[in-house]
C-alpha positions, 0 to 999 in steps of 0.5 A, spaced: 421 738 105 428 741 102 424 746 098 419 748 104 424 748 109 430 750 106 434 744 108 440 741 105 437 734 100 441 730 104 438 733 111 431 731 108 433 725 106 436 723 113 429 726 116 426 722 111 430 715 113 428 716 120 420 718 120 421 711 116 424 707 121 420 710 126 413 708 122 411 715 122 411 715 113 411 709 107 416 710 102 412 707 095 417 706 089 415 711 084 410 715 088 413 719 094 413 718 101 406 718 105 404 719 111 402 712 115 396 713 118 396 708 125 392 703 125 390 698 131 385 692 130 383 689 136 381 681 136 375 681 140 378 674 145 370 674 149 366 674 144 369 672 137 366 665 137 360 667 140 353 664 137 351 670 136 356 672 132 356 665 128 349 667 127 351 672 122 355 668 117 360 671 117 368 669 120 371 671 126 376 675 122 370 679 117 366 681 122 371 684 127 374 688 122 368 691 120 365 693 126 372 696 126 370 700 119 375 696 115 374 693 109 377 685 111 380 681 106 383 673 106 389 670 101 388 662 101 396 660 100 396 653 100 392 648 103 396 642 105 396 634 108 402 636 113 406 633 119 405 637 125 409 641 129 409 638 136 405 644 139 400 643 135 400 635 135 399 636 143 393 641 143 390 637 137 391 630 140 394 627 132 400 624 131 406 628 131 410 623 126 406 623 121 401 627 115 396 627 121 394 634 119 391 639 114 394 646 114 391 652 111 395 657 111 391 665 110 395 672 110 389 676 112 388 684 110 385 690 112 382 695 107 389 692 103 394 692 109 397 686 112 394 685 120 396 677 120 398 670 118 393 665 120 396 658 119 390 653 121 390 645 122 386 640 122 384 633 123 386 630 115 381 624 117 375 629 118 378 634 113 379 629 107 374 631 102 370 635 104 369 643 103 375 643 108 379 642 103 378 648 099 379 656 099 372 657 100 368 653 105 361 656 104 357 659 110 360 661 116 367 659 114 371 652 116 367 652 124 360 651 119 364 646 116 366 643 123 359 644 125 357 639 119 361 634 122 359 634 129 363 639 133 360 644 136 364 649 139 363 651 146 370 653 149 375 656 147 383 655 149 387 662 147 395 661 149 399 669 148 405 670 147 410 676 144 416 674 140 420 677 135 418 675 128 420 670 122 423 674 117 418 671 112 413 674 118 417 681 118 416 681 110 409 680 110 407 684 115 411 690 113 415 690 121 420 696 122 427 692 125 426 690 132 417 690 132 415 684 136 409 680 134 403 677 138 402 670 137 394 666 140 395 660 140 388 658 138 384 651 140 377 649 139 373 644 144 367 641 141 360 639 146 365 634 149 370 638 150 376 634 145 380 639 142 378 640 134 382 644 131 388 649 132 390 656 129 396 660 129 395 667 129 400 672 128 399 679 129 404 685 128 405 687 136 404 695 134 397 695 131 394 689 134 390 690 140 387 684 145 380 685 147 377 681 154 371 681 158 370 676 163 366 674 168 370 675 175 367 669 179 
């Protein structure tokens, strides 16, 4: 930038430091600097559970991002026996005072950029033992899994809010100083409408968009 426009160094590495901030450029170690391109990825709230969906093998989250044209990814953190927190006690209908849940933690990546962190609870007396327990749980994801065990997903209880981000969130998912995250507070009912499992999605507010189609009765 200093030899093209003629700009004192110290003028470019203002420019530079600001189109940073701004979210317009990447700086990488080594490399140089890069132009970000924008990415937005829309969750498809109407219809990700679908049957139909669910007939293609694939999990919410893949078949989201390829409808999209981008390469997804899942990193399994850890899988855990854990106390709940309160809110997900609630909604899940278990203990909040004791190891009641299994928490699967999973960063999420599309074509290798970080979108969101998805922290899923479940049931441990349903889940002990079983594929539940491990990084990958075979055909159609854990909702095959649940399915196995007799929860039919036939609704679903989707809670949004915006807030501003952990600073583990905020390191993560590479967010400039002030970018708030989307957060779904995600419930599964089964056949007899009782609640199955829970998830916590985080998004990055400023490349996420939320996409729903409902009927007006």
């Amino acid at each position: 930038m200093a030899e093209e426009y003629g700009a004192a160094r110290n003028t470019a590495r203002e420019a530079v430091r600001l189109l940073a901030e701004q979210g317009l450029v990447t700086a990488k170690h080594g490399r140089g600097v890069f132009v970000r391109e924008p990415q937005k990825l829309f969750r498809f709230g109407s219809d990700r559970y679908s049957i139909k969906n669910r007939e293609t093998g694939l999990t919410p989250f893949r078949l989201e991002a390829q409808r999209q044209g981008k390469t997804p990814r899942i990193e399994v953190l850890y899988i855990e026996r854990e106390t709940p927190p309160l809110d997900v006690a609630e909604r899940l209908g278990v203990a909040s005072a004791e190891q009641s849940v299994v928490h699967r933690e999973n960063h999420y990546f599309a074509d290798d950029e970080p979108v969101q962190i998805v922290s899923t609870y479940l049931r441990w007396d349903e889940a002990q033992g079983t594929l539940l327990m491990q990084p990958k749980t075979g055909k159609d994801g854990i909702y095959g899994r649940l399915e196995d065990l007799g929860h039919v997903m036939t609704r679903v209880r989707d809670e949004i809010s915006a807030r501003m981000p952990t600073p583990e969130e905020a390191r993560f998912l590479q967010l400039l100083p002030g970018v708030p995250v989307l957060e779904v507070l995600h419930t599964s009912l089964d056949q007899d409408l009782q609640p199955f499992e829970v998830s916590r999605y985080v998004h990055r507010a400023d490349q996420t968009g939320l996409l729903y189609e409902l009927p007006v009765e």
